[in-house]
C-alpha positions in Angstrom: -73.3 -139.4 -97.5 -71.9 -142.6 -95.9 -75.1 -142.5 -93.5 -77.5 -142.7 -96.7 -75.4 -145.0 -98.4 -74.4 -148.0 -95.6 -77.9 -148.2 -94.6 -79.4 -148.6 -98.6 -76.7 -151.4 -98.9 -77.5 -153.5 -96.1 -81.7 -152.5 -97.1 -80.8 -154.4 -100.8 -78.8 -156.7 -99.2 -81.6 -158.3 -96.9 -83.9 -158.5 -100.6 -84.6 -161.8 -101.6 -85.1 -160.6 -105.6 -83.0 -157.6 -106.5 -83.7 -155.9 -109.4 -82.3 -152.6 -111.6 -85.4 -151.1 -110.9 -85.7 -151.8 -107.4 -82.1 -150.7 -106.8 -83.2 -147.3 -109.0 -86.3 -147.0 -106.8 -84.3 -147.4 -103.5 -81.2 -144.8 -104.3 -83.5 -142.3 -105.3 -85.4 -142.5 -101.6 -81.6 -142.1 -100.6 -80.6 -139.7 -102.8 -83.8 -137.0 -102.7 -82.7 -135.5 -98.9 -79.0 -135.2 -99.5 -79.2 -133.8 -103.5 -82.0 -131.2 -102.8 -84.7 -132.7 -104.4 -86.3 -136.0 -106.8 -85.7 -134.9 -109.7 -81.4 -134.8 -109.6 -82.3 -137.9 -107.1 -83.5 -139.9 -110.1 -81.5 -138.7 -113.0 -78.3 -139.6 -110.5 -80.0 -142.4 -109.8 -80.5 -143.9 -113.0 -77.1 -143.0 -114.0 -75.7 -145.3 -111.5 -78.0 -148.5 -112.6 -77.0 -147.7 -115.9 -73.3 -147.9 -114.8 -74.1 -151.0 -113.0 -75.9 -152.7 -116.0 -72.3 -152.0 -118.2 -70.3 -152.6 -115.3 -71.8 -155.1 -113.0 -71.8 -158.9 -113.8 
């Protein structure tokens, strides 16, 4: 998982105008291959933004 992970990071990282939606977007790409298929990609997906809207600053 860390080799789908590390390279998303440094992918938002290099983004000039991150969003929730464009971080959504991006971790369901990563997600799909390693969960099987899009659909648990974006529901675990959306999860995490959500987390990160509560969470995050």
């Amino acid at each position: 998982m860390h080799g789908t992970v590390k390279p998303l990071l440094r992918k938002l990282e290099k983004m000039d105008n991150v969003t929730y939606g464009k971080v959504q977007t991006e971790l369901t790409k990563a997600l799909t291959k390693p969960l099987g298929n899009k659909s648990t990609a974006s529901k675990v997906s959306s999860f995490i933004v959500e987390l990160m809207k509560v969470f995050g600053p």
